[in-house]
N, C-alpha and C positions, 0 to 999 in steps of 0.2 A: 071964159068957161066957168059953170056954176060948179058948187063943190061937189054936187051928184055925178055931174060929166066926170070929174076929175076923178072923183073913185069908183066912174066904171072904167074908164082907158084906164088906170092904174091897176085894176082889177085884172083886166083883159092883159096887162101885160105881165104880171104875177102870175096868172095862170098859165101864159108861152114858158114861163121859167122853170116856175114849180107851184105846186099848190100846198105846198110843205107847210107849217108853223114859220115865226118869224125867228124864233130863236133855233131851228135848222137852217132855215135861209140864209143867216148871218153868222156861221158856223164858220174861224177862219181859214183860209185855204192857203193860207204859209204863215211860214213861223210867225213872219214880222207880223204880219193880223194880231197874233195870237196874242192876247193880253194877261199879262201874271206869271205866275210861277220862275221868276228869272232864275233861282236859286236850281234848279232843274233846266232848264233853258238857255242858258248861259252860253256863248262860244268856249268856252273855255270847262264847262262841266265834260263830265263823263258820258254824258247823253250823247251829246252832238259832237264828244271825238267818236264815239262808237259808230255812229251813223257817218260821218265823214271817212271813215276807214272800212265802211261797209262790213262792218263787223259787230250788229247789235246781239245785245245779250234779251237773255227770257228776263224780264221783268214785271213788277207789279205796282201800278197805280193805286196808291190810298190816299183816298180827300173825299172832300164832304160834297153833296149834290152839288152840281153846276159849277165846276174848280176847272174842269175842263178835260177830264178824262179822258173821255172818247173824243175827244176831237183832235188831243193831244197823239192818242194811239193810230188816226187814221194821218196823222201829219207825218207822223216816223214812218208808216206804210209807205207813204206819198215819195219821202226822201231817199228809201233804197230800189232797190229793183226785185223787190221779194213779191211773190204774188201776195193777196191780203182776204185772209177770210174773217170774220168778222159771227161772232153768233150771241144770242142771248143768252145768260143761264136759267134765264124765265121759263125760254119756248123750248131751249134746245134740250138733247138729251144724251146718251153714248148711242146708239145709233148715228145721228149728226157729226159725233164725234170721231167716230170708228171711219166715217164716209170721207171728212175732211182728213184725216190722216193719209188713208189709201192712195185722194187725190195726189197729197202733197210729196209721196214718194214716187208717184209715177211722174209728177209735172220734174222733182228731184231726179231723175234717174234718165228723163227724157229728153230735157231741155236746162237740164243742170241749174233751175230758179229755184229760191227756197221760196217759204211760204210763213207769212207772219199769220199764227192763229190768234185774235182779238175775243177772250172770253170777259164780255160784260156785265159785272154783277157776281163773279166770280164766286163770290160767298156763298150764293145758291143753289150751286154744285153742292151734292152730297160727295161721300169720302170714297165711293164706288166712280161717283162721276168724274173726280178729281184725279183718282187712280187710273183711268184709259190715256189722262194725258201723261202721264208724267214719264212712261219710258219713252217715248217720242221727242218729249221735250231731250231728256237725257242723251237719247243718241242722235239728234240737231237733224231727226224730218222736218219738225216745226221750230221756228223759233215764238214762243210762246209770251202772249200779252196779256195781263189781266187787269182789269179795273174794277176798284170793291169799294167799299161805303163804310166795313167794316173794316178793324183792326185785322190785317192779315195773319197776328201769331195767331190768333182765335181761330179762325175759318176759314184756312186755306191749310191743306194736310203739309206737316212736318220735311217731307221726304220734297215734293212739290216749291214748299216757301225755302227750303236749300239750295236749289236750283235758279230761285231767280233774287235778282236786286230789289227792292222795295227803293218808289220811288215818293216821296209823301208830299201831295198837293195840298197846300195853304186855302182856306177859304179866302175869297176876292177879297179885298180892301173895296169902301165903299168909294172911294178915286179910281180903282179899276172898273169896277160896276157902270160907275159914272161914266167913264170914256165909251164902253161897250155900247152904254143907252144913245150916247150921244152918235155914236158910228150910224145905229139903225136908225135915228132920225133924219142923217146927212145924206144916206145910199138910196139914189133914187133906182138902184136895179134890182137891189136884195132887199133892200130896207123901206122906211116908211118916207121918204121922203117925198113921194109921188102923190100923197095927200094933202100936202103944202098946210101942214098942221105946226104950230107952237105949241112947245112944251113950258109952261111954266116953271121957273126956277124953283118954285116951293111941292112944285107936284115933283118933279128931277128930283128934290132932295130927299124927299116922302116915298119917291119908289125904289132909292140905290139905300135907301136907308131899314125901307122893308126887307127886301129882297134877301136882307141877311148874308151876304153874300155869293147866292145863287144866281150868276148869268142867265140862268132858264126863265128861274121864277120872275128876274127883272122882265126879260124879254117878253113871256109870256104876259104879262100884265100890261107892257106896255102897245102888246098888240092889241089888246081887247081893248081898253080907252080908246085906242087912236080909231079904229072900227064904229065905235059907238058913238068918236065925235062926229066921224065923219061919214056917219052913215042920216043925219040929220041937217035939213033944210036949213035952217036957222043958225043964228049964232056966228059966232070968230074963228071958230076952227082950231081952238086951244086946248088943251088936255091941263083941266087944272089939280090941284089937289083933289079936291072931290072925287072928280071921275076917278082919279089913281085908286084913292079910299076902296071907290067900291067895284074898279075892278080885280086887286086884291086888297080881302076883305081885313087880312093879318099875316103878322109877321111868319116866314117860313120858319119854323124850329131844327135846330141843329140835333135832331133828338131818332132815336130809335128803339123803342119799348126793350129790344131784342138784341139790341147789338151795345154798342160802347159807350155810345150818350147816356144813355140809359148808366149802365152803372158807373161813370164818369161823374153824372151828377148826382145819384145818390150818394156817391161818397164824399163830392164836395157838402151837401147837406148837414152830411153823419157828422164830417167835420166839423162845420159851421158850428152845430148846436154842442159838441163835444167843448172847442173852445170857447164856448159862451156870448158867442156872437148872433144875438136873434136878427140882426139886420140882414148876415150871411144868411142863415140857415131859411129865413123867410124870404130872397130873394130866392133861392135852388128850389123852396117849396113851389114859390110862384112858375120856374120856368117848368117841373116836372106837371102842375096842375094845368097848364096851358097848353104841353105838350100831349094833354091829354093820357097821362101815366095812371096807374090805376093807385085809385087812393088807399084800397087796403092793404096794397106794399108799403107806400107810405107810411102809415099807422104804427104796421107790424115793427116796422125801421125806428118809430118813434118807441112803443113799449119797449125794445130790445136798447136804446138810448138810455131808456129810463132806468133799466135793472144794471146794464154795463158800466156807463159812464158816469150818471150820478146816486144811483144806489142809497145808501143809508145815509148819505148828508140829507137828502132829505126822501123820507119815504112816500111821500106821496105822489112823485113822480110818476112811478109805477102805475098806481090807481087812477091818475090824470090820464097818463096814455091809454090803457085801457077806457078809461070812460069815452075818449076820441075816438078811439078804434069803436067802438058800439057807437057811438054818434053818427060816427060814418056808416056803419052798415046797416042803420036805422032811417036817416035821415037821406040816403042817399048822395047824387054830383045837383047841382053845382052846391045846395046850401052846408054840403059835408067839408066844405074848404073850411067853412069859420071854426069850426070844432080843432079841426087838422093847424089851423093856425095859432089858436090860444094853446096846446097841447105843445107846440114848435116854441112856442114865447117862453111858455114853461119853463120848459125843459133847458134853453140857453140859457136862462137866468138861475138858472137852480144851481146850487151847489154842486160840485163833483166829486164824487169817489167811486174809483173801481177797485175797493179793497174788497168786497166780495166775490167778486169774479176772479178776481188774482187769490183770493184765497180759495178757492176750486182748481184751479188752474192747479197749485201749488201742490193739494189734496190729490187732483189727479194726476201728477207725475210721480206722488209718491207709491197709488193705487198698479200704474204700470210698470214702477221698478225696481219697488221693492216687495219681498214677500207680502203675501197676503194671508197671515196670520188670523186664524181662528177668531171670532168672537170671545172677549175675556169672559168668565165663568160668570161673574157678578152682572155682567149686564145681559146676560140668555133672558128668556124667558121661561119659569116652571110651569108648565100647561099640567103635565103629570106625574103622578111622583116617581118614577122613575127617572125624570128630569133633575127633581127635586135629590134623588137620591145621591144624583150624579155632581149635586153640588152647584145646578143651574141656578142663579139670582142669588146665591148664598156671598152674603156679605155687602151688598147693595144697598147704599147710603140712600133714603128718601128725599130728596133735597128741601120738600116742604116742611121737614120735621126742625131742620135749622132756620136758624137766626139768618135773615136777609136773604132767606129760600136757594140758599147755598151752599155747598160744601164739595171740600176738593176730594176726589177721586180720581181711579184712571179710565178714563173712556175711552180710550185708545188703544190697539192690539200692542202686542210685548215692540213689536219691528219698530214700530212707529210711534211708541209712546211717549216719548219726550215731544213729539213736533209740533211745530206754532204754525199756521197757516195763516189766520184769519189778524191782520194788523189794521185796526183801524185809526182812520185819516181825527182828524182836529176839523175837520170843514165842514160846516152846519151840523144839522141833528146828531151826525157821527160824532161830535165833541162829546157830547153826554152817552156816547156808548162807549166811547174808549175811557172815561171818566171812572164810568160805571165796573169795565173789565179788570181796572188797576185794583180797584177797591178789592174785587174778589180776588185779584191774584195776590194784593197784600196780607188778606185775611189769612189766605190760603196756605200760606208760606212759599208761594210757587216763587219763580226765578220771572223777572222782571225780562218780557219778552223782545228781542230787538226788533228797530224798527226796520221792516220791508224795503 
């Protein structure tokens, strides 16, 4: 049989089965199938006593694409005797909602089955949409399933995430991936094995290594290859790296502009560059730029670095991020990464203080709680003489009229006139400004201010 024959009878018999994707086809259909999550899966966890005592609780599936969610939810459907609805939060709505309920208290009340509701993508639901389920769940019409992408305290309503377990799926280990790839090479019913194709050891290592540990994304990639070898007269019939390459083209990212990823790794970044690490911070630059994040949050993350973290050790900071942030919004993607990266370099290597910020901070706790005393008389302003009469600007030292363009006064209202906010650091350019501030408080006769 030539390898055209082969992949029309394997064709012809894939389509008696199903005409599904490869990674629905090979979707497991018991536990044992099931690969990963032992930490959940366990005979001995909470999952599978509740199921064996027929006594499942509402719960919520959190893990990252392809962890095995939904397959996990239609597997507990499969184990009890509860009817199983299943809906999207893409398509569905409270209509669908309202409908599935109704069912589930009549099939309840008729035939005495409960009914597992399956909301997939859960996060989707608005807080209106989340609200139809949640007295239902409460008074056990449904017992309720949901699987999200996103952190449930985020985006799933308070009252709702009370009510159910949160169960947290691990992204796959690239040895879990691997066995998965390896399964639908071997299954001549569900899987690819009826094309009598090789996989190359180094394309296997290239696609469980892509995949990131997405099941879907392996699968899905590893359908398109094995199609395109085997849709050609010629050749071995091997799926080598190459083909992997370019049937996925890059790595899947663990990322969501909108949800956790997203500010998971900006703050690993903020970090990075805060502790002075430009190899961190330019690693998180790389995966948010790759991830396709938008670069003038980026930026703004870097200027806001610039005045927080390193501040007056060296002032220039500031005017570097800024000049990045205009680079990029001048220069546009991809050539606006080089700006965004020398701005990243920067800023890790730069000196640190955030004794300006802390001395705001300081300033505004004293602004909210303690009086807010008048403007002192000498520092008003006399615009008229009635100002003037009243004693506005009377008594107001010029400070360019002294020696070292200084001289002590109080600037400060009566509540708050003794207080020190502003302490600064010994780390870079800051040395010569704390250097600077001693001078005038010695000249001054002021009290020598403690350190923050």
């Amino acid at each position: 049989m030539t390898r055209s024959d082969s992949l029309f009878e394997f064709g012809r018999q894939q389509r008696s089965v199903s005409a599904a994707p490869l990674a629905e086809r090979m979707r497991p259909r018991t536990f044992e199938e099931f690969v990963g999550q032992d930490h959940i899966l366990a005979a001995d966890r909470v999952l599978r006593r509740s199921m064996a005592a027929d006594r499942l609780p509402s719960f919520i599936l959190w893990g990252p694409p392809g962890s095995g969610k939904t397959t996990l939810a239609r597997l507990v459907a499969t184990a009890t005797e509860a009817h199983f609805e299943p809906v999207s939060a893409v398509t569905s709505g409270v209509a669908d909602l309202r409908r599935i309920v109704a069912e589930a208290r009549e099939r309840q009340g008729m035939y005495q089955r409960r009914t597992i509701l399956f909301v997939d993508e859960i996060h989707r639901f608005n807080k209106a949409q989340q609200d139809v389920i949640l007295p239902h769940v409460e008074d056990g019409t449904v017992t309720f399933i949901g699987a999200t992408t996103e952190n449930p305290s985020f985006e799933v309503n308070a009252p709702l995430l009370s009510r159910c377990r949160v169960f947290t799926l691990n992204a796959l280990t690239e040895d879990q991936v691997g066995s998965i790839v390896d399964g639908a090479m071997e299954d001549s019913q569900r899987g690819l094995n009826g094309l009598h194709l090789a996989l190359d050891s180094q394309a296997r290592a290239h696609l469980v290594n892509i995949a990131n540990g997405d099941a879907r994304v392996a699968l899905n990639a590893l359908e398109t290859a094995a199609y395109a070898v085997s849709s050609q007269d010629s050749g071995e019939g091997r799926i080598t790296v190459e083909i992997i390459s370019d049937a996925l083209q890059r790595r899947s990212p663990l990322y969501d502009k909108a949800g956790e990823g997203h500010y998971d790794t900006i703050s690993a970044f903020i970090k990075s560059v805060r502790g002075s690490s430009p190899d961190g911070a330019l690693y998180w630059l790389a995966r948010m730029l790759e991830s396709g994040e938008d670069p003038l949050f980026i930026a703004r993350r870097l200027v806001i670095l610039a005045s927080e973290d390193i501040g007056l050790a060296e002032p220039q900071a500031l005017p570097v991020a800024v000049a990045a942030q205009q680079a990029v919004h001048f220069l546009g993607m991809p050539e606006g990464r080089i700006p965004l990266a020398e701005a990243t370099v920067y800023l890790a290597t730069a000196p640190k203080s955030n004794t300006a910020y802390m001395a705001l901070e300081r300033a505004l706790d004293d602004v909210r709680k303690r009086p807010n005393d008048p403007v002192p008389l000498h520092l008003r302003n006399a615009v008229t003489g009635m100002m003037r009469a009243m004693d506005y600007g009377k008594g107001y030292q010029y400070a360019h009229d002294h020696p070292g363009h200084f001289i002590e006064q109080q600037y400060l209202p009566d509540a708050v006139r003794d207080a020190r906010y502003y302490f600064p650091s010994t780390e870079g350019r800051e040395r010569e400004i704390e250097e600077r501030l001693r001078g005038w408080w010695e000249e001054g006769g002021a009290d020598q201010p403690e350190r923050a």
